[in-house]
C-alpha distance (Angstrom), angle and dihedral (degrees) to the residues before:
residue distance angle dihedral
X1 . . .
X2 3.70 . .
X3 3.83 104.0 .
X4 4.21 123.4 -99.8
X5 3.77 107.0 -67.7
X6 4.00 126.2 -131.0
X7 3.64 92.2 -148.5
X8 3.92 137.7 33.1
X9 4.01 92.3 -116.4
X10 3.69 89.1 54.6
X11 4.18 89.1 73.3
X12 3.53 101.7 88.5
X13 3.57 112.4 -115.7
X14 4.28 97.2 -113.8
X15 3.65 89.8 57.5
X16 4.15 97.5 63.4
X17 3.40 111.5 96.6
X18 3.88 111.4 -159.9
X19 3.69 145.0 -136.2
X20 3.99 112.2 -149.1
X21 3.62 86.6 -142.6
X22 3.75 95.3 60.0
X23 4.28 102.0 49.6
X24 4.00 95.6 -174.2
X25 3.57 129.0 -20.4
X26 4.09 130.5 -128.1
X27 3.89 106.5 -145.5
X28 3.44 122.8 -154.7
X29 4.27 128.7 -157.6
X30 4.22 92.8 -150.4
X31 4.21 86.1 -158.3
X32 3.80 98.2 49.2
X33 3.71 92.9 31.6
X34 4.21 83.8 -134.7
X35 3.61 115.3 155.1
X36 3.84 125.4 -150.9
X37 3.98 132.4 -173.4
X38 3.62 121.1 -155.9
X39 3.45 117.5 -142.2
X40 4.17 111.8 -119.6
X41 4.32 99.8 -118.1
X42 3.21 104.7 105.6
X43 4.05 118.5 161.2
X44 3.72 91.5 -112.5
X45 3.94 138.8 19.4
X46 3.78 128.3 -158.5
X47 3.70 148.0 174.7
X48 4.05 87.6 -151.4
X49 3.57 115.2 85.2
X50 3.93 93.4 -175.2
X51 3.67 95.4 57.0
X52 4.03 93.4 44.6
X53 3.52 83.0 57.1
X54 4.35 99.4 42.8
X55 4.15 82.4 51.4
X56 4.40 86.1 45.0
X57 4.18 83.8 47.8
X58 4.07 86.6 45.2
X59 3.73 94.2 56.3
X60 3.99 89.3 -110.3
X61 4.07 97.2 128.1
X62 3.71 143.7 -48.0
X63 3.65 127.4 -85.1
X64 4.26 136.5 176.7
X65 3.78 93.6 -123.8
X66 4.26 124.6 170.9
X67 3.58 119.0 -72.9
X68 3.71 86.3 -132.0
X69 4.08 97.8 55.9
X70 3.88 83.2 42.0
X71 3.89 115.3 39.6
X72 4.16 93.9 85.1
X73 4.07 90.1 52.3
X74 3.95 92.2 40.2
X75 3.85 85.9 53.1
X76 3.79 97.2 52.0
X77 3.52 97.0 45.6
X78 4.16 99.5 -115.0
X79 3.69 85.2 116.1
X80 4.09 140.1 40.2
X81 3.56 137.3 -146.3
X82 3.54 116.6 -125.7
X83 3.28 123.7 -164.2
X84 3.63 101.2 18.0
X85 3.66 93.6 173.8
X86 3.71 98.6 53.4
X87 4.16 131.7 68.1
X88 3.47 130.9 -157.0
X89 3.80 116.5 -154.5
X90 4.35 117.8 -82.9
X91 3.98 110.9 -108.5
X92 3.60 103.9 -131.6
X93 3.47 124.4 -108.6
X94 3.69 125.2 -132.8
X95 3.67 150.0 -163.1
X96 3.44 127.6 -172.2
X97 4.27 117.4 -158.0
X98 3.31 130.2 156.4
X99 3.91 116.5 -95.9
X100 3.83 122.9 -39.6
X101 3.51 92.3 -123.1
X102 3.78 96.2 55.5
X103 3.76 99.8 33.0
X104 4.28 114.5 124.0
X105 3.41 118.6 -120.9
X106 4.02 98.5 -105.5
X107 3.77 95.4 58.0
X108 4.07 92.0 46.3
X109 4.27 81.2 52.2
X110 3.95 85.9 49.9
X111 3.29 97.8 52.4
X112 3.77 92.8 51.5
X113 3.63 101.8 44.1
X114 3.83 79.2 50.9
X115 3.70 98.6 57.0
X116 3.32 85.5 39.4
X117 4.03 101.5 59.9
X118 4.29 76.9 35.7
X119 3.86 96.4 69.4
X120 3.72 96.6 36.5
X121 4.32 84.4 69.5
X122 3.83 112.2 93.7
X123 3.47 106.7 -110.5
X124 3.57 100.6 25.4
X125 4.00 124.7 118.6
X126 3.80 138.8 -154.0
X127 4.38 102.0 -43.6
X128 4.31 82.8 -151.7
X129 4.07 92.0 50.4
């Protein structure tokens, strides 16, 4: 509707579609080493990232969404990238066991196959960092 913008403060501010985990977002251009923060209004806020990203796949908005929920529909074509230039910080990902030392065998394997699967995602960095 309004073009593909060179810069995160070109998307006008009634087209963002936000996550309420993920208040406002500081963009940064990794070959200019310009920063950009997003102002928090988007036109709607949710706690469901899989219906932020059916209304982004309906034309409703735009929203930064994880590579992993997104890769398939990037790949097909039902959604774009915007922004390719830019990054916006990881969200860390965390799981919670009981102590190392008592921890069975299965959920040790879990936890590797995890951070396994985790670093193979463009974008992603080091699960023990």
């Amino acid at each position: 509707r309004h073009g593909e913008p060179a810069d995160p403060l070109q998307v006008p501010a009634g087209e963002w579609l936000g996550l309420a985990q993920v208040p406002g977002l500081a963009w940064r251009h990794p070959a200019s080493g310009q920063e950009r923060r997003v102002p928090a209004h988007p036109r709607l806020v949710s706690h469901n990232q899989p219906a932020v990203r059916q209304l982004c796949e309906s034309g409703f908005g735009v929203a930064v969404l994880t590579s992993l929920d997104v890769m398939p529909l990037l790949a097909s074509g039902r959604l774009l990238r915007l922004l390719p230039e830019w990054e916006v910080p990881a969200l860390p990902v965390w799981a919670v066991t009981p102590h190392r030392q008592t921890q069975p065998a299965k959920v040790r394997q879990a936890i590797e196959l995890l951070g396994g699967y985790l670093q193979r995602i463009p974008g992603a960095t080091d699960p023990a960092a």
